[in-house]
VOMAR-400733 format. One record per residue: x, y, z of N, C-alpha, C, O in turn; residue in three letters. Coordinates in steps of 0.2 Angstrom, whole numbers, plus 5000, padded with zeros to 4 digits. Example, Ala and Ser with C-alpha at 12.3 -4.5 7.8 and 13.67 -1.06 7.14 Angstrom:
2
506649725039506249785039506649845039507149835042ALA
506449895035506849955036506450005039506750065040SER
//
This chain:
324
594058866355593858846348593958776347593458746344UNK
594458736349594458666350593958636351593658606347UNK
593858646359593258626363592558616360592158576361UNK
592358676357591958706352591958646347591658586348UNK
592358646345592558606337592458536338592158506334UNK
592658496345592758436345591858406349591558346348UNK
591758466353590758456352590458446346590058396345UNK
590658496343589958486336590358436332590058406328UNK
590958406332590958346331590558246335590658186333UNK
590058276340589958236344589258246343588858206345UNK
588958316339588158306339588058276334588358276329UNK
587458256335587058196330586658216324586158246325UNK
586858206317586558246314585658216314585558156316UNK
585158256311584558266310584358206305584658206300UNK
583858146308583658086306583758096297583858156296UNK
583658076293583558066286583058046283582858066277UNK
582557996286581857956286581457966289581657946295UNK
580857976288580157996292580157946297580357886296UNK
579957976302579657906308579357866304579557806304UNK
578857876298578257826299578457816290578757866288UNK
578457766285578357756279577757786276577157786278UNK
578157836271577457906268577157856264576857896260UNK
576957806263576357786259575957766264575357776262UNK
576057746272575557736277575357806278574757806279UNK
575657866278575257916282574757956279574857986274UNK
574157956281573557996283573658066283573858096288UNK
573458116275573458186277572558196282572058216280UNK
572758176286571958196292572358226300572858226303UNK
571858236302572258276309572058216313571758176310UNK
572258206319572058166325571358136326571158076326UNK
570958196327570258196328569958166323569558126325UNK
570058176315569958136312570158056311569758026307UNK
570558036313570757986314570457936321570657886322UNK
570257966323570157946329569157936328568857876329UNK
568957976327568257956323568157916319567557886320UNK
568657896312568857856308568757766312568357726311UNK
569357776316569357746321568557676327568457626330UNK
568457736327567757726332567257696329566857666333UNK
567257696323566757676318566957586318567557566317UNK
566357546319566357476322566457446313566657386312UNK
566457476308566457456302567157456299567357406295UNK
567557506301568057496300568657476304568657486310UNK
569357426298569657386302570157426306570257476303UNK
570457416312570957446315571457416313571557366316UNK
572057436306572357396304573157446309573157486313UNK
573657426306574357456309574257526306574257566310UNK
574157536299574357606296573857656300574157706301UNK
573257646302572757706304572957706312572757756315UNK
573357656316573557656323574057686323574057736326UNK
574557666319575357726319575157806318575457856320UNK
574757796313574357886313574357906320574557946322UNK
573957856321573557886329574057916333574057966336UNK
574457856334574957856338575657936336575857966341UNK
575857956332576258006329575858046330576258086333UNK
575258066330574858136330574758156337574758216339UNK
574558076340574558096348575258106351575258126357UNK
575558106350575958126352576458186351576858216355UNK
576358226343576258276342575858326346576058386348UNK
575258286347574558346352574958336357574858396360UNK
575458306361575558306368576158346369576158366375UNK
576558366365577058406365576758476363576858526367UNK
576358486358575858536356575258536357574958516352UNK
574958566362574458536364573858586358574158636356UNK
573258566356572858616351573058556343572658556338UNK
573558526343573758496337573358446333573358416327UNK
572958426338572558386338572158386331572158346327UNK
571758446331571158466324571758486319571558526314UNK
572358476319572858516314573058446310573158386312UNK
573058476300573258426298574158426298574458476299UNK
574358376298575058366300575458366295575158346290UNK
576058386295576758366289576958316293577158326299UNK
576958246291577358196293578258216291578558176294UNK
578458256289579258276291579058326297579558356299UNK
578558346300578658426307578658346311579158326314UNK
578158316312578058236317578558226317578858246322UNK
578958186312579958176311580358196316580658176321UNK
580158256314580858306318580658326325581058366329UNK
580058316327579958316336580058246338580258246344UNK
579958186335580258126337580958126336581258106341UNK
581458156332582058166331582258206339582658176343UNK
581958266339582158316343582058256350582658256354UNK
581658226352581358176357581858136358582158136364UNK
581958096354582558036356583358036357583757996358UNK
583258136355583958136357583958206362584358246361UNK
583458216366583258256369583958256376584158306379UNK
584158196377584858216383585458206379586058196382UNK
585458226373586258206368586258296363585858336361UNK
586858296362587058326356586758326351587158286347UNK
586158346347585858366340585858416337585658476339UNK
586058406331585758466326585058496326584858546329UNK
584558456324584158476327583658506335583158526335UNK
584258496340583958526345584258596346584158626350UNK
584658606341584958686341584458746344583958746341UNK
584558796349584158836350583258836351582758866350UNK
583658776354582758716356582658716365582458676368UNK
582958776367583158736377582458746380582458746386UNK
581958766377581258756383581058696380580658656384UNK
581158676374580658626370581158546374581058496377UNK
581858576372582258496377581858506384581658446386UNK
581858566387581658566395580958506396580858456399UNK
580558536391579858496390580258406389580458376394UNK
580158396384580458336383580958306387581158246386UNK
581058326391581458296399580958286404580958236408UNK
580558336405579958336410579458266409579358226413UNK
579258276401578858226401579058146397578758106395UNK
579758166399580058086395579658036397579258016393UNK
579858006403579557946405579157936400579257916394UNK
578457966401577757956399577757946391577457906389UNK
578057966389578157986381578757926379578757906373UNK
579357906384579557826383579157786379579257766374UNK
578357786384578057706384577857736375578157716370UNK
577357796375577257796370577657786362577357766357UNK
578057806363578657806357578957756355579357766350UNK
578757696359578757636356578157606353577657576356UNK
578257636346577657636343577457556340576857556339UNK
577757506339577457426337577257416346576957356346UNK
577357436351577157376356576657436358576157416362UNK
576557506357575957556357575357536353574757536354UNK
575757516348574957506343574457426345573857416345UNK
575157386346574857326348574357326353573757296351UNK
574557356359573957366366573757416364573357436369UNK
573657466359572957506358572557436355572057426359UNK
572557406350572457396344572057326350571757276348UNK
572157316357572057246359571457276363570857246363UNK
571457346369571257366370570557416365569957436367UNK
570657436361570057456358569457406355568857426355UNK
569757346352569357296349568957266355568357246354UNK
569257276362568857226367568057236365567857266360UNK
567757206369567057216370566757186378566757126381UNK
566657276380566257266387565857226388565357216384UNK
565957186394565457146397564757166400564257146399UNK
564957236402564357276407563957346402564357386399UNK
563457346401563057386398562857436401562857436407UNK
562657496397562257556400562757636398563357636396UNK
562457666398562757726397562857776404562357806406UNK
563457786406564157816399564657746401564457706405UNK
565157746397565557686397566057716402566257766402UNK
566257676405566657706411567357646410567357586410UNK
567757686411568557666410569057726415569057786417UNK
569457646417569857666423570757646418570757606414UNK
571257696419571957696416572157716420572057776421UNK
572457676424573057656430573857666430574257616427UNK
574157706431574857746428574757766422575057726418UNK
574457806420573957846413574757866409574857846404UNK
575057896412575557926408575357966403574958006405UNK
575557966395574958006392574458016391574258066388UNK
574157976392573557956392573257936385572857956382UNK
573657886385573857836375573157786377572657796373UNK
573057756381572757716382571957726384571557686382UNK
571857786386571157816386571157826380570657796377UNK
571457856377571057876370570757766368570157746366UNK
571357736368570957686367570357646369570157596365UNK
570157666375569757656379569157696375568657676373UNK
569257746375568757776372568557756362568057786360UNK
568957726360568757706352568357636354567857606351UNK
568657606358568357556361567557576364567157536364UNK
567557606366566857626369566357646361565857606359UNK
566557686358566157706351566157646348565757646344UNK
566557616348566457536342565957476345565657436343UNK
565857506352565357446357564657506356564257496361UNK
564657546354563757606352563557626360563057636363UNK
564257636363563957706368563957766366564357786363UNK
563557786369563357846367563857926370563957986368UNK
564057896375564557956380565057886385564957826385UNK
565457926388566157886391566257936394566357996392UNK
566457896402566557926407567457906409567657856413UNK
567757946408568557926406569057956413569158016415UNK
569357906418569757936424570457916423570457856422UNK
570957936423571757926423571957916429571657956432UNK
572357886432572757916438573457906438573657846438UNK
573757956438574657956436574657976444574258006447UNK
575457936447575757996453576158046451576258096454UNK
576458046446577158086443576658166442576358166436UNK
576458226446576258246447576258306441575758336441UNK
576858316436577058356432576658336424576358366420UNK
576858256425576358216419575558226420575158246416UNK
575558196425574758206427574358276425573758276423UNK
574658316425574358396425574358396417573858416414UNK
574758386415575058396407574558346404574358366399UNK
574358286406573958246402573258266405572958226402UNK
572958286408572458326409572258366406571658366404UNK
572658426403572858476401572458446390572058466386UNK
572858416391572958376385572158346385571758366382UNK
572158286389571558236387570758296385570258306381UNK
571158326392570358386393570158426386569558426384UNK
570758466383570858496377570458446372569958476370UNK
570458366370570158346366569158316369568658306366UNK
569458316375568758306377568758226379568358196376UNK
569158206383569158116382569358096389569558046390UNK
569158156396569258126402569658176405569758226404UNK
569658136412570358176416570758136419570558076421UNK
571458166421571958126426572058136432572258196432UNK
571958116438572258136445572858126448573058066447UNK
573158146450573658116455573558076462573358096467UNK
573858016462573457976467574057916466574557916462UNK
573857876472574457826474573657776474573257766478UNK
573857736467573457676466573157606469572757566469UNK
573857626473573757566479573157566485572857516487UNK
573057626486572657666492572157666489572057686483UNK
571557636495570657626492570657686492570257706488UNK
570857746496570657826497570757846488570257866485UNK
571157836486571157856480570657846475570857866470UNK
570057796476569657796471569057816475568557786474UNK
569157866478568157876478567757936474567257956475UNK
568257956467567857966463567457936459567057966456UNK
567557856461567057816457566257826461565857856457UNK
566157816466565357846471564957806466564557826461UNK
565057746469564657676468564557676460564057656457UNK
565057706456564957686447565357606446565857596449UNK
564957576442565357526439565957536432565957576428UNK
566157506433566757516428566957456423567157396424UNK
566657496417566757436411567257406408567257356406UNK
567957456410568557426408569157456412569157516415UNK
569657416413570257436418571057416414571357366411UNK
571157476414571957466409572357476417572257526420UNK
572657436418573457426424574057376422574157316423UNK
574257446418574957416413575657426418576257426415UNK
575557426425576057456428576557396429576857386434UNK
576657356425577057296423577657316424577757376423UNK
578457276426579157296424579257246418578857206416UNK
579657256417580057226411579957126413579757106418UNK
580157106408580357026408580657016413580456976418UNK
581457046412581857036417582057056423582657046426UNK
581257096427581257116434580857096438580257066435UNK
580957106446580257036449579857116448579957176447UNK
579257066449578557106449578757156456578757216454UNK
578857156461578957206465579157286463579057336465UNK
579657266457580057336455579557396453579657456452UNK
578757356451578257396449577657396453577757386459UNK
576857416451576357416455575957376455575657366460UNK
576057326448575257316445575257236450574957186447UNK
575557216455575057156458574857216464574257206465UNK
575057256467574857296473574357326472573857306475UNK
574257366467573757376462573057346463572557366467UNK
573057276459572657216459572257216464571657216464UNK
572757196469572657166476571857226478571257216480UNK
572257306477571857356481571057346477570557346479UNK
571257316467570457346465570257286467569657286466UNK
570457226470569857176471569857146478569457116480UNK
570357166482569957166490569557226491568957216494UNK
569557296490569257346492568757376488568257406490UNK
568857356480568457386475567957346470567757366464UNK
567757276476567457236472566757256468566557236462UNK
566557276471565857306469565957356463565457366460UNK
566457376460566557436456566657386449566457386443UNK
567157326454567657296447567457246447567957206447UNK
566757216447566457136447566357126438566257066436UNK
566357166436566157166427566557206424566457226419UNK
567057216426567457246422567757206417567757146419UNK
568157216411568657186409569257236410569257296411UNK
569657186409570557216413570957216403570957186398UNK
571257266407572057246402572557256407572557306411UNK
573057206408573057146403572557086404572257086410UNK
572357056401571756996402572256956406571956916410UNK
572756946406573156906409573756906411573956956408UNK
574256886414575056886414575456806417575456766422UNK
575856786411576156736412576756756417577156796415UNK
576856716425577556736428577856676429577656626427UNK
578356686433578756636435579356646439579456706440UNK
579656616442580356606446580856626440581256676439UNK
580756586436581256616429580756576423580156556423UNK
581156576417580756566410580356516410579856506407UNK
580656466414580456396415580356356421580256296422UNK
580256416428580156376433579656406438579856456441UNK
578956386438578456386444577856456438577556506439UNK
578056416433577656486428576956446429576856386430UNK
576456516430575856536431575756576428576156616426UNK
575056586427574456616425574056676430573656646434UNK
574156746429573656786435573156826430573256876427UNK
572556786432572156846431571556856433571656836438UNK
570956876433570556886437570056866440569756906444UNK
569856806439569856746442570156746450569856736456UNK
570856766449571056746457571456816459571956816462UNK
571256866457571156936458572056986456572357036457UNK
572156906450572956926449573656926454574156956453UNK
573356886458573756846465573856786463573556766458UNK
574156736468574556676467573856636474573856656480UNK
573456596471573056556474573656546480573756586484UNK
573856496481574456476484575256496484575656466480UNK
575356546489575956566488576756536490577156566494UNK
576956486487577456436491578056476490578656456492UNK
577956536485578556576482578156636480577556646478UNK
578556676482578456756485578156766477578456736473UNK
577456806475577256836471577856876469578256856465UNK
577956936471578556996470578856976471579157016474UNK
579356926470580156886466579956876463580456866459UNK
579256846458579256816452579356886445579256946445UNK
579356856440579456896435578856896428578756846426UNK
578656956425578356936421578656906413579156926409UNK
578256876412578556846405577956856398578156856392UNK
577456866400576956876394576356906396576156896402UNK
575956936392575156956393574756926388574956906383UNK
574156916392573756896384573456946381572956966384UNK
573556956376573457026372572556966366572556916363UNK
572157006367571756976361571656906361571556866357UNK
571656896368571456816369572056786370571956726373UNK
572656796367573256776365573756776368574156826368UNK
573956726372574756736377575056746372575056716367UNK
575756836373576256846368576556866375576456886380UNK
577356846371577956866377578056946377577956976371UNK
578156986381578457036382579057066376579157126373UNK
579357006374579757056369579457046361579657076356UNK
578956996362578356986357578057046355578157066349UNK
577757076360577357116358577357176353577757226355UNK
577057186348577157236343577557216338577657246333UNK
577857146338578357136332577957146324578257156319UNK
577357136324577057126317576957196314576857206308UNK
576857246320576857326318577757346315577757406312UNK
578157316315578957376315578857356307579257386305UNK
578557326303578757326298578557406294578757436289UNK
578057416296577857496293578357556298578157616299UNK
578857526299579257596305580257596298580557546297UNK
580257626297581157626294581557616299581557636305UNK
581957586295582657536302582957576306583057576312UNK
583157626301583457686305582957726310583257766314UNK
582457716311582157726318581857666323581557676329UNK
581857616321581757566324582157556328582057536334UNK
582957586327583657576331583757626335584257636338UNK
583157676336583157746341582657736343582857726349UNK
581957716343581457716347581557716355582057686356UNK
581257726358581257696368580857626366580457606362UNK
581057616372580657546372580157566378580157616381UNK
579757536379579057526383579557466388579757496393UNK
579657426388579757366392580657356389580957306391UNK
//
């Protein structure tokens, strides 16, 4: 009875504040917003991105939720249930398949759940505008995870007057990958494969298609060399092996500010010089990234998303995951 007693002293009580401020949210399902969205007339401001963003990620735990209108307190309490999913909660009481899920799919739902630096790279990658014309619009998402970033790809496609979009992921974490398939497929917005990015074997689904756009967010943090991740191995494979595919593409990120440290041998990689170091006098992979250019705009990594938290309450700002 102790033991008992001095646990449920240790569980977390149940959030008190909506993820999102009830004057932003949208009684519309997903689908709805997402069409809203595509439309080149309307602006992509923060309040209709954080929609997107809570509903999708609602649909990814619930897969079908998508065409459903939502109670932003049910959204709450699976974000709730989410960010204390390896702790003691009230709200995970009599939850152990839904905790088992939200363990399975953490990673992936990390990046997303950092809802100001998610909105920010939706909101940079939708507005783009393809350089390469023609129908269907074809988009490549490189460590897809839930596949937040295709849907962006594809509001981006409808705001440039394609008519269909040709949408491919590829995750290795094989459990993610099936579950965003699952998922992407259910709304109709692409598929994901499992593949090791780096290997030209793994893209010959493409069978000589050009690709309008390239999300390789496979970045590490500020304070990690680039080796700890993919995205220069990555690079290397789409433009020694895949030049023909990715001569017109636009990339996210448009660019990456690196360096030895904050202030020493900082460079610029981007496609141009295939997001390698023209001249290697210092190992690429010891350097670290420091900034992307989002929207034309060098912003530092711990930049990114700051002008979205003001529509987030504090008390969830200090629980979110972070993306980087």
């Amino acid at each position: 009875m102790i033991k008992k007693a001095s646990l449920r002293l240790l569980q977390r009580p149940a959030m008190e504040e909506t993820v999102l401020a009830e004057k932003i949210y949208r009684r519309t399902s997903l689908s709805e917003d997402l069409a809203l969205a595509g439309d080149p007339a309307v602006e992509l401001d923060g309040p209709l991105l954080l929609n997107i963003m809570v509903k999708f990620f609602h649909a990814y735990v619930y897969p079908g939720s998508h065409e459903q209108v939502l109670e932003l307190k049910d959204i709450s309490l699976l974000f709730d249930r989410f960010v204390h999913r390896r702790l003691g909660s009230d709200v995970l009481e009599n939850c152990l398949e839904l905790r088992k899920q939200l363990l399975s799919y953490g990673f992936a739902l990390c990046m997303l759940a950092d809802l100001p630096k998610s909105v920010h790279i939706f909101k940079a990658i939708a507005d783009a505008e393809p350089q390469l014309g023609g129908d269907p619009f074809t988009g490549l998402d490189i460590g897809s995870g839930t596949g937040i970033l295709m849907l962006a790809m594809e509001v981006q496609a409808r705001r440039n007057g394609f008519e269909s979009s040709s949408l491919v992921g590829i995750e290795r974490n094989q459990i993610v990958a099936e579950r965003t398939n699952d998922v992407l497929g259910s709304m109709g917005l692409g598929n994901v494969i499992v593949a090791d990015a780096k290997k030209i074997e793994s893209y010959g689904f493409l069978e000589g298609r050009k690709l309008h756009y390239i999300c390789n967010e496979t970045l590490p943090s500020s304070g990690r060399s680039l080796w700890k991740e993919d995205f220069i191995f990555i690079s290397k494979t789409l433009f020694d092996g895949l030049g023909k595919h990715t001569a017109e593409a636009v990339f996210f990120p448009e660019a990456v500010l690196v360096g030895r440290n904050s202030e020493e041998m900082l460079t610029v990689l981007d496609r141009s010089s295939g997001f390698q170091l023209e001249n290697e006098k210092y190992p690429l992979r010891l350097m670290k990234p420091f900034a992307i250019s989002l929207s034309g705009e060098m912003t530092g990594l711990e930049e990114v998303g700051k002008e979205y938290e003001e529509y987030i309450p504090a008390s969830w700002r200090n629980v979110l995951t972070r993306r980087w």
